[in-house]
C-alpha positions as CSV (number, residue, x, y, z in Angstrom):
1,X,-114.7,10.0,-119.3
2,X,-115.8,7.0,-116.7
3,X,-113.6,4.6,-119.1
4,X,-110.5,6.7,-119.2
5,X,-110.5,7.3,-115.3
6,X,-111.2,3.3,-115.2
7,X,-108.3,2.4,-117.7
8,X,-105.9,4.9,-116.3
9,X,-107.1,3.0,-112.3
10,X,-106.3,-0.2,-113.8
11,X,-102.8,1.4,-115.1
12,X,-101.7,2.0,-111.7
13,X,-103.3,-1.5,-110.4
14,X,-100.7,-2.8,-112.8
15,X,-98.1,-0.9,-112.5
16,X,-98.6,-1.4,-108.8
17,X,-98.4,-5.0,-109.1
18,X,-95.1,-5.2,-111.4
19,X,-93.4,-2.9,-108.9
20,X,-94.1,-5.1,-105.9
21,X,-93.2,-8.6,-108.0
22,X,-90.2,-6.9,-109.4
23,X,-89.0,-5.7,-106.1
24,X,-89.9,-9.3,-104.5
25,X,-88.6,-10.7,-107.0
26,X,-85.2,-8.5,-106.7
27,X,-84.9,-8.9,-102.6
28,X,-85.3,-12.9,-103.7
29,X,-82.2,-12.8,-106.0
30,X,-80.3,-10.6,-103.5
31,X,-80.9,-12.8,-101.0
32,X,-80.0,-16.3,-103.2
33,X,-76.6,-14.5,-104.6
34,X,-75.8,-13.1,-100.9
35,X,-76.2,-16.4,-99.5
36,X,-73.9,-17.8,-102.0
37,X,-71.3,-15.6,-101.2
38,X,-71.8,-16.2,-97.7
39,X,-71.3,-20.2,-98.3
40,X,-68.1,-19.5,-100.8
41,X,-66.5,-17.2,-98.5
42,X,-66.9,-19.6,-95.5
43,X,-65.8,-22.5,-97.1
44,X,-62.7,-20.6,-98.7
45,X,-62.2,-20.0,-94.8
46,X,-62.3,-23.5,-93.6
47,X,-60.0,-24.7,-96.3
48,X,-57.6,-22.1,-94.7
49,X,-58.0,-23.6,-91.6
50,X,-58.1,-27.1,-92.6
51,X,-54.6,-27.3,-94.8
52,X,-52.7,-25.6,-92.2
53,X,-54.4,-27.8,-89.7
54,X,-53.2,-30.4,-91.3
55,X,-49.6,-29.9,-92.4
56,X,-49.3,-28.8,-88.7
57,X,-50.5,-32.5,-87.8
58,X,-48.0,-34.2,-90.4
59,X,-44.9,-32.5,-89.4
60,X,-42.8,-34.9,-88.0
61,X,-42.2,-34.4,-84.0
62,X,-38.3,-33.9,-83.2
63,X,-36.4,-34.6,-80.5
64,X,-35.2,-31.6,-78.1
65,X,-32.3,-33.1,-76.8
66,X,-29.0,-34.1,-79.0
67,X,-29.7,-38.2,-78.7
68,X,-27.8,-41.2,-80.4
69,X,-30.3,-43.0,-82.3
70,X,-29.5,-46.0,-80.1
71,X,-30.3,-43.8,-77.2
72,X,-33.6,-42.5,-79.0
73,X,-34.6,-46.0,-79.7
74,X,-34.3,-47.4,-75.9
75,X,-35.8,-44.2,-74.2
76,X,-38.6,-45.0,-72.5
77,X,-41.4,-42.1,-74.0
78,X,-43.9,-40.4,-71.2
79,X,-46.9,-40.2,-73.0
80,X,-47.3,-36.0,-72.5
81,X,-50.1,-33.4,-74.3
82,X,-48.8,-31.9,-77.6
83,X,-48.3,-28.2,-77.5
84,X,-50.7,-26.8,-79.9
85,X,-48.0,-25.1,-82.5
86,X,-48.2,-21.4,-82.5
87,X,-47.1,-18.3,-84.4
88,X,-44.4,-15.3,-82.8
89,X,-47.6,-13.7,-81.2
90,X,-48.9,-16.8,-79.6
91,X,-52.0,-18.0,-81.6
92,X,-52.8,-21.4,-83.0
93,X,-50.9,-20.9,-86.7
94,X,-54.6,-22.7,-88.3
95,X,-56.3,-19.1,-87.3
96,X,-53.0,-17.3,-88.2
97,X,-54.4,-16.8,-91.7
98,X,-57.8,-15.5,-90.9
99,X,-56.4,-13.6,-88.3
100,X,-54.3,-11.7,-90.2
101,X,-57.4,-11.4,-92.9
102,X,-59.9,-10.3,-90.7
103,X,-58.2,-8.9,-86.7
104,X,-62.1,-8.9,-85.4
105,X,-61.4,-12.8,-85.4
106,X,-61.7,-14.1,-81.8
107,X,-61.7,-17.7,-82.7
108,X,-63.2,-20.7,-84.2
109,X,-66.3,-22.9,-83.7
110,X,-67.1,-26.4,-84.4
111,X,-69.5,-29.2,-83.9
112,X,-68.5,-32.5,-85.8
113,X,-71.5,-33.7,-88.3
114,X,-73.0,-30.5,-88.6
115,X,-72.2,-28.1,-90.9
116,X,-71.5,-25.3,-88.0
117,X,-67.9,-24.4,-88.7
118,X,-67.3,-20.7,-88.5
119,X,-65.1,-18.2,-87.3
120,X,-66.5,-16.3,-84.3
121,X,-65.9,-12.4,-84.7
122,X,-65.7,-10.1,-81.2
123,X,-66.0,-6.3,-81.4
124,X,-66.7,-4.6,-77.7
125,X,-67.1,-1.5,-79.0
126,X,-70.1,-2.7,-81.3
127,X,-70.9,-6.2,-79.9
128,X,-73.7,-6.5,-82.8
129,X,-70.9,-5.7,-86.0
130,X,-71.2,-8.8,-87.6
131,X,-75.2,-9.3,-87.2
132,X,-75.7,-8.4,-90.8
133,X,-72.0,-8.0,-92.3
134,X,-69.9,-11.0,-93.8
135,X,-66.6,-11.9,-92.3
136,X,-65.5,-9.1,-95.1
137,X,-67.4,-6.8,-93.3
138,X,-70.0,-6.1,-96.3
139,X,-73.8,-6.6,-96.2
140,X,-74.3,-10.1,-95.4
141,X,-78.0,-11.2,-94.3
142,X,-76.2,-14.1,-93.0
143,X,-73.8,-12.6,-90.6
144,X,-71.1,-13.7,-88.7
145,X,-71.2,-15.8,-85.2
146,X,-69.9,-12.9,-82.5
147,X,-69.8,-12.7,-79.1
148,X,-72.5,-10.7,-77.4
149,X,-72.3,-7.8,-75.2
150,X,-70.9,-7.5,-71.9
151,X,-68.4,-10.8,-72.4
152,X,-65.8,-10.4,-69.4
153,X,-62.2,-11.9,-70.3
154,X,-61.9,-14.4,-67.1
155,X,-65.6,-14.2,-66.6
156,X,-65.6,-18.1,-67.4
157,X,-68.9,-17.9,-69.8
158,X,-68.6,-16.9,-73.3
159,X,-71.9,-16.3,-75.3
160,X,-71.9,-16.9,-79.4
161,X,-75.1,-15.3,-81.1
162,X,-75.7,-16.6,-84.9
163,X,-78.4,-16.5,-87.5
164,X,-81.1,-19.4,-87.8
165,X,-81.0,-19.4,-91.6
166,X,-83.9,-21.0,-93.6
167,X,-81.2,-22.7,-95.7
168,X,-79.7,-24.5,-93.0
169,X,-76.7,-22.7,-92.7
170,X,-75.2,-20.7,-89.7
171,X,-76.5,-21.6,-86.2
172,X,-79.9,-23.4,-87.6
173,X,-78.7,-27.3,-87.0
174,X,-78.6,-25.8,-83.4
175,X,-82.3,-26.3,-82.8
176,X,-81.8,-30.0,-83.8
177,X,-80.3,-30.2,-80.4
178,X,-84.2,-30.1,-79.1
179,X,-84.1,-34.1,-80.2
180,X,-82.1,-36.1,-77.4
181,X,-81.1,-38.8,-79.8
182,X,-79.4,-36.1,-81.7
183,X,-77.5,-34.6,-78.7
184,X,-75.9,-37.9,-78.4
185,X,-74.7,-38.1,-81.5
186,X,-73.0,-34.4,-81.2
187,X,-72.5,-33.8,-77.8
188,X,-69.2,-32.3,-77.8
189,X,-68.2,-29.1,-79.5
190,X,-65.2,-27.3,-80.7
191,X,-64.2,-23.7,-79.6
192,X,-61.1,-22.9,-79.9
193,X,-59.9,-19.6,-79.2
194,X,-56.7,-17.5,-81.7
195,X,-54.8,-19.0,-78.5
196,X,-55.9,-22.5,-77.4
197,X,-57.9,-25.1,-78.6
198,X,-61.2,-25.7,-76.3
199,X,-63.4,-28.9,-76.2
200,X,-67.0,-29.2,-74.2
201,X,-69.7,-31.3,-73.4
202,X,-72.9,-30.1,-73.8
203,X,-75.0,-29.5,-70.6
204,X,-78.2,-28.6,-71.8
205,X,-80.7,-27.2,-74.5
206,X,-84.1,-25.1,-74.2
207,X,-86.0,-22.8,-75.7
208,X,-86.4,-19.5,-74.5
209,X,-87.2,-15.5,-75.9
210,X,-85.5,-12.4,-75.7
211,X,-87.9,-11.1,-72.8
212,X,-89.4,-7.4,-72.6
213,X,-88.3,-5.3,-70.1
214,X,-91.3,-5.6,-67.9
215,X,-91.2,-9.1,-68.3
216,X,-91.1,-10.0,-64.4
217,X,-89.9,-13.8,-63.1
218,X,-88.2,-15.0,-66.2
219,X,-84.9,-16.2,-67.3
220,X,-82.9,-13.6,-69.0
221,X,-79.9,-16.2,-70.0
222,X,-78.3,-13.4,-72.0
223,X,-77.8,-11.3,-68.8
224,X,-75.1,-13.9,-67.5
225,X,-72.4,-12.7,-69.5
226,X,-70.1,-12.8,-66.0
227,X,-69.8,-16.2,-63.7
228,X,-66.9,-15.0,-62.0
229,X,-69.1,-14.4,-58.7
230,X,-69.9,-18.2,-57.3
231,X,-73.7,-16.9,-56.6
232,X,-74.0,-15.7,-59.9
233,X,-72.6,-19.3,-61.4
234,X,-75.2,-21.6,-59.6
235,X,-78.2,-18.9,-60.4
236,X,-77.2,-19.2,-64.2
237,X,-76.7,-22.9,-63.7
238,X,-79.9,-23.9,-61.9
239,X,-82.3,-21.9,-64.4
240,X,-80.0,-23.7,-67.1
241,X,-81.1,-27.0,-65.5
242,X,-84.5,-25.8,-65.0
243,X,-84.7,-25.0,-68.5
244,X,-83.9,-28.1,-70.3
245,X,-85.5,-29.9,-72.1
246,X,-83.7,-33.4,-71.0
247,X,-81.0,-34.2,-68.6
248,X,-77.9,-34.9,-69.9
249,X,-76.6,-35.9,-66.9
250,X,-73.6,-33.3,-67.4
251,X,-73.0,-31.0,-64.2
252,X,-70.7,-28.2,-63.7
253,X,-69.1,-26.9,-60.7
254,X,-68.0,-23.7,-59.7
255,X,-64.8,-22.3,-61.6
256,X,-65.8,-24.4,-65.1
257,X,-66.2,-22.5,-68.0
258,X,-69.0,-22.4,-70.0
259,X,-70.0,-22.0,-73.2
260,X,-73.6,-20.6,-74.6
261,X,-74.3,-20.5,-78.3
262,X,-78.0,-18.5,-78.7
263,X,-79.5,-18.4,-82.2
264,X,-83.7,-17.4,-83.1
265,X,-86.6,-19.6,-82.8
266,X,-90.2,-19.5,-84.3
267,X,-92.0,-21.0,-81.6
268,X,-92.5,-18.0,-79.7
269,X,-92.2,-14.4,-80.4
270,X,-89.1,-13.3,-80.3
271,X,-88.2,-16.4,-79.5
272,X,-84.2,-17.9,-79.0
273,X,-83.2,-21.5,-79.1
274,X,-80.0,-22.0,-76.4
275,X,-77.8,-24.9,-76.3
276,X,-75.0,-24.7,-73.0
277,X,-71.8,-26.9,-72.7
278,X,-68.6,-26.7,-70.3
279,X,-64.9,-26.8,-71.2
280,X,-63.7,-30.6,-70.5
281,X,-60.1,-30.0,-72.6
C-alpha cells in the first residue's frame, strides 16, 4: 500500500513537472514566434515608408511659372524650404500608406543609428490600446509606441510610451542614452507627425519610476502632459534639468515644444528610463 501511494506521489511529481516545462516551454515559443512577427510587420512598415520617401525625394522639382528655358537658366534661385509633398487630406504621402492601413496612426518616430523606427499609434479613448496589441491590433507582447494619457493638441509636449524589450527591439536602445558619449552620437531625433515632419535636439536623460500615490516630493514627469501654462513649462523643465544625468547644454524656452519618449527600467521598481528633446525644425 505505502509503495502504491509513493509511486502514484511520484506520478503527479512528474506529471507536475512536464506540465510546468511544457507550458514554459510553450509561453517561450509564443513569445520567439510573436516577436518575429512583431519584427516582420515593422519592417514591412518601414519599407512602406522608405520607397515612398524616396520616390517623393527623386521627383524632379518643376517650375510654377511658364519660363523660357533661357529665362530659367539666368533666374537667380532664392534658396527657400521644400514643402513636404502631401496627399488631398493634408498628410505627408510616406505615412499615407500606413495611414490608410491602420487610422490609430498619429505619426512616425526615428532616431538615426538605432534601430527605433516605428509608427506611433494615439487612441484618447483608450490611451493604453497598443501596450500589448501589434500595429494589426492582435496580441503583440511587444506593442506599439502610443501617446499616453491626457496629451493636449497645442499643449506643446507630446509623451511616447514603448516597451524595453530584452531583444533590443522597441524603446530598449533608449536606455543607451544614460552613456554621454552615446548621446552625442544621436542627439537628434525624428518625429514627424501624419502632417509635418518634426526634428529635436535632445535635452536630457534620467532615470525615474512610476511613483505610488502616496509617494510625496517626487517627480511625476508623466503628469506634464500640458505645457501650455508658462508655470507649468519651467516646473516640468527645471525637474527635467534636475533630473539629468549630464548637461547637454540644450535649453528650452517658453513656447518650444517638447518631446518625451518614457520606456521601463530595472534599476528600480517600477522603474522608467526618460529621455526629453525640443522641436529645432
Amino acid at each position: 500500500m505505502k509503495k502504491r501511494k509513493k509511486h502514484l506521489i511520484s506520478v503527479i511529481f512528474v506529471l507536475l513537472f512536464l506540465y510546468i516545462f511544457c507550458y514554459a516551454a510553450g509561453k517561450t515559443v509564443s513569445t520567439l514566434l510573436g516577436q518575429r512577427k512583431s519584427r516582420e510587420t515593422f519592417a514591412e512598415l518601414n519599407a512602406t515608408v522608405n520607397a515612398v520617401r524616396q520616390q517623393v525625394s527623386s521627383e524632379p522639382q518643376t517650375s510654377s511659372s511658364a519660363e523660357t528655358a533661357e529665362e530659367e537658366e539666368n533666374r537667380i534661385i532664392i534658396p527657400e524650404e521644400t514643402a513636404p509633398a502631401v496627399n488631398e487630406d493634408g498628410i505627408l504621402l510616406q505615412y499615407a500608406g500606413i495611414y490608410e492601413q491602420n487610422p490609430d496612426t498619429a505619426g512616425w518616430l526615428y532616431i538615426d543609428g538605432t534601430s527605433i523606427s516605428y509608427p506611433v499609434m494615439y487612441t484618447p479613448y483608450n490611451p493604453e490600446y497598443y501596450l500589448r496589441r501589434g500595429f494589426d491590433e492582435k496580441h503583440s507582447e511587444n506593442g506599439v509606441p502610443f501617446i499616453g494619457e491626457g496629451y493636449s493638441e497645442g499643449g506643446y509636449h507630446t509623451i511616447i510610451y514603448g516597451h524595453n524589450m530584452k531583444d533590443g527591439s522597441m524603446f530598449a536602445p533608449l536606455l543607451s542614452y544614460a552613456d554621454p558619449e552615446f548621446w552625442l552620437d544621436h542627439a537628434y531625433i525624428g518625429y514627424d507627425t501624419l502632417y509635418a515632419p518634426g526634428e529635436y535636439e535632445v535635452l536630457a536623460a534620467f532615470y525615474s519610476k512610476a511613483y505610488y500615490q502616496s509617494d510625496t516630493g517626487v517627480f511625476r514627469y508623466y503628469q506634464y502632459t500640458d505645457l501650455s501654462d508658462e508655470t507649468t513649462f519651467y516646473e516640468y523643465l527645471n525637474n527635467v534639468y534636475a533630473s539629468a544625468l549630464y548637461d547637454t547644454g540644450v535649453t528650452a524656452v517658453y513656447g518650444d515644444t517638447l518631446l518625451t519618449l518614457s520606456t521601463c527600467s530595472y534599476h528600480d521598481e517600477n522603474g522608467r528610463f526618460v529621455v526629453v528633446a525640443k522641436k529645432i525644425h
